[in-house]
N, C-alpha and C positions, 0 to 999 in steps of 0.2 A: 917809908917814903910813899906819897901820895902822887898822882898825875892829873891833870886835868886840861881838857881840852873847852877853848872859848872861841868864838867868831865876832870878828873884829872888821866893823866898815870903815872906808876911810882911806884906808892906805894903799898909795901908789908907787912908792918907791922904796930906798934904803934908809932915808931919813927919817922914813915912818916907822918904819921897824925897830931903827936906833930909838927912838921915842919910846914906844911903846916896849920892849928891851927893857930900858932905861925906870922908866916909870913902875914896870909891874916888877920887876927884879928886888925893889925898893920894900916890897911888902914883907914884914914879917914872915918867916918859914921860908919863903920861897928861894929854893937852890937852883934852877934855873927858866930860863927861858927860850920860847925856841917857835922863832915867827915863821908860818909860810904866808909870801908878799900873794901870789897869786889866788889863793884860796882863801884867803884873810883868816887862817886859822892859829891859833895862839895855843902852843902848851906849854903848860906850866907846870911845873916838878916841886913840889915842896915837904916839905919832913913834918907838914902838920896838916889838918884840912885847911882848906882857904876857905875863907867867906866871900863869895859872888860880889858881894856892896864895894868890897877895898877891891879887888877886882876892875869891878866897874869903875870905880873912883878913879884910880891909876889910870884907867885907857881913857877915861875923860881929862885928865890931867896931862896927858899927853894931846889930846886935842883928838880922839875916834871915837868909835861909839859902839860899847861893845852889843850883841844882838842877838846871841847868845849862848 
């Protein structure tokens, strides 16, 4: 099991979080997710490496922008 930590602009409350949650959890491998709102930091825990692109993709499909 892998971990990775990404920064994420954009969010201001819980519904952004549900989003972004939502969106990167969806990715292949990834066992979980785990948003801090104040800090815009995103880790993600997965049982495989991630690729940054689907990463990115997700947090832009949630509507933020990941930075990195």
């Amino acid at each position: 099991m892998s971990e990775a930590v990404y920064t994420v602009r954009g969010m201001t409350c819980d519904h952004c979080v549900r989003a972004v949650t939502e969106e990167v959890g969806k990715i292949d491998g990834v066992t979980g997710v785990e948003v801090d709102l104040p800090t815009g930091k995103v880790t993600v825990a997965s049982n495989q490496e991630l690729n940054v692109d689907d990463v990115r993709a997700a947090v832009d499909e949630a509507g933020y922008e990941l930075t990195a």
